[in-house]
N, C-alpha and C positions, 0 to 999 in steps of 0.2 A: 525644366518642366517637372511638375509634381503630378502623379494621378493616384489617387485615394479610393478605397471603396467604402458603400456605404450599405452594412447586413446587419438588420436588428429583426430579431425573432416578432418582433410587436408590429403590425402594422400599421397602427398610430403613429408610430415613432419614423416608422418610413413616410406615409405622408407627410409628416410635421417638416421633416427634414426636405424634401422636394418642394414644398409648398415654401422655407426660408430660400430654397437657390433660385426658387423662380421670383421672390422677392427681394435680391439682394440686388443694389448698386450695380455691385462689380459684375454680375453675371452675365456674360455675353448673348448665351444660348443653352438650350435644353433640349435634347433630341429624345423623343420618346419608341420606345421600340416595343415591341410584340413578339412573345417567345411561341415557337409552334403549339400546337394542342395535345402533342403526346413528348415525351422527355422520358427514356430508355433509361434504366440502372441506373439509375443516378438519385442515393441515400438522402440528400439535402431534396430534391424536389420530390421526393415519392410524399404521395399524396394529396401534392397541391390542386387546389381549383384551377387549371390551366384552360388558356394561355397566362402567362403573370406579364404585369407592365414591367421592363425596367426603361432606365433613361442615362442619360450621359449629359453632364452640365460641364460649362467651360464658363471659369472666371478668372478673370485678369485682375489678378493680383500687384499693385504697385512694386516692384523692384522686383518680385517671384518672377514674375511673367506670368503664362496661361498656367491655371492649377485645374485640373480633370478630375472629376467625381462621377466613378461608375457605381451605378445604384441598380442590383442585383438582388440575385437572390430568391427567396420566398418570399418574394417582394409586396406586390398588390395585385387583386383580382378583381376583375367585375365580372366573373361567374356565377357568385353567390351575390346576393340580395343585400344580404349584413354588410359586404365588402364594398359595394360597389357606392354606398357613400364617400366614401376613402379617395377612389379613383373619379368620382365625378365633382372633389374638390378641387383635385390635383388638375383637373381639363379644365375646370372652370380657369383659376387661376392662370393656365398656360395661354390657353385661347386669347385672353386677354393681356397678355403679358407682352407681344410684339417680339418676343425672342425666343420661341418655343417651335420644334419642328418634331417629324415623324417619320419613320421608316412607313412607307407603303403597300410591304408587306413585312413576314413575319422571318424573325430569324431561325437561319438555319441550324446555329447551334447556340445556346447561352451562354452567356460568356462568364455564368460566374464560377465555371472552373477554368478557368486561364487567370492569370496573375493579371491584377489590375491595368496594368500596361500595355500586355496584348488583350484584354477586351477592350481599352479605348483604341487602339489600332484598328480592331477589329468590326466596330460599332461605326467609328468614322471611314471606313471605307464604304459604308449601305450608303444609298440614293435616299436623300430626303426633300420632305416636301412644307411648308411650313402649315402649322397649326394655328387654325384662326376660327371662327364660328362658324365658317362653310365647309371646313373640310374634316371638323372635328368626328362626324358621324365616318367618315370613312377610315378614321383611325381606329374611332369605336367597335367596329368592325369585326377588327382585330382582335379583339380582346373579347370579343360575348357573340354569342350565338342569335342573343337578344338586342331589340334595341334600347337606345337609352328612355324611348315613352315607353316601349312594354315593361322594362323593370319597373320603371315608374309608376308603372300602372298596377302593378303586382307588387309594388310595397304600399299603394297607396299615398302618392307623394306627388 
């Protein structure tokens, strides 16, 4: 078993990257999760627009086996307006994808200071539910204060 993590300063480069595992072949599943709204001492998230999406994809690799990509970090927001294009590609693509699920609520702690191995330990122990068009707002939730037509409605879109 291989698990990877996946941290780029750029948030373009995070969705681009989410948006290929939810596209790939081999990709079994994609679990998306929701970090709480406050994050204590902690230098890498100070300052972020919180909560951030991360997610945990599982792809079966020919001869590898399962290979685990935990996507972490100062990840993606839909706090802010500018961001929340980013994350409402990433649901688009998921909802539709037949292999994308969500934590129901938020985590207790993020996992991107634990070594990639115990946060996918740690991510596949949460209860999930799968992601589809009906339950997408209650993931959304999660992540904004807002809904997805009030943003909408306040970018004009």
């Amino acid at each position: 078993m291989i698990v990877e993590r996946i941290i780029s300063p750029s948030t373009d480069k995070n969705m681009k990257a989410l948006l290929e595992s939810l596209d790939h072949s081999l990709t079994n599943k994609v679990t998306f999760f929701a970090s709480a709204t406050s994050i204590e001492n902690d230098p890498w998230i100070s300052g972020a627009n919180l909560p951030l999406l991360c997610a945990l994809a599982e792809i079966n690799v020919p001869v590898l086996g399962p290979v685990y990509i935990v996507f972490d970090g100062n990840f993606l927001t839909a706090q802010r307006g500018g961001r929340y294009s980013e994350v409402k590609a990433v649901l688009d693509k998921a909802q539709d994808s037949g292999k994308a699920f969500f934590s129901p609520v938020r985590l207790d702690q993020f996992p991107h200071s634990m070594s990639p191995e115990e946060a996918k330990d740690d991510l596949q122990a949460v209860p999930v539910e799968k992601l589809d068009p009906e339950t997408r707002t209650k993931y959304f939730a999660l992540l904004s204060n807002s809904t997805e037509k009030q943003i909408k409605n306040d970018l004009g879109i």
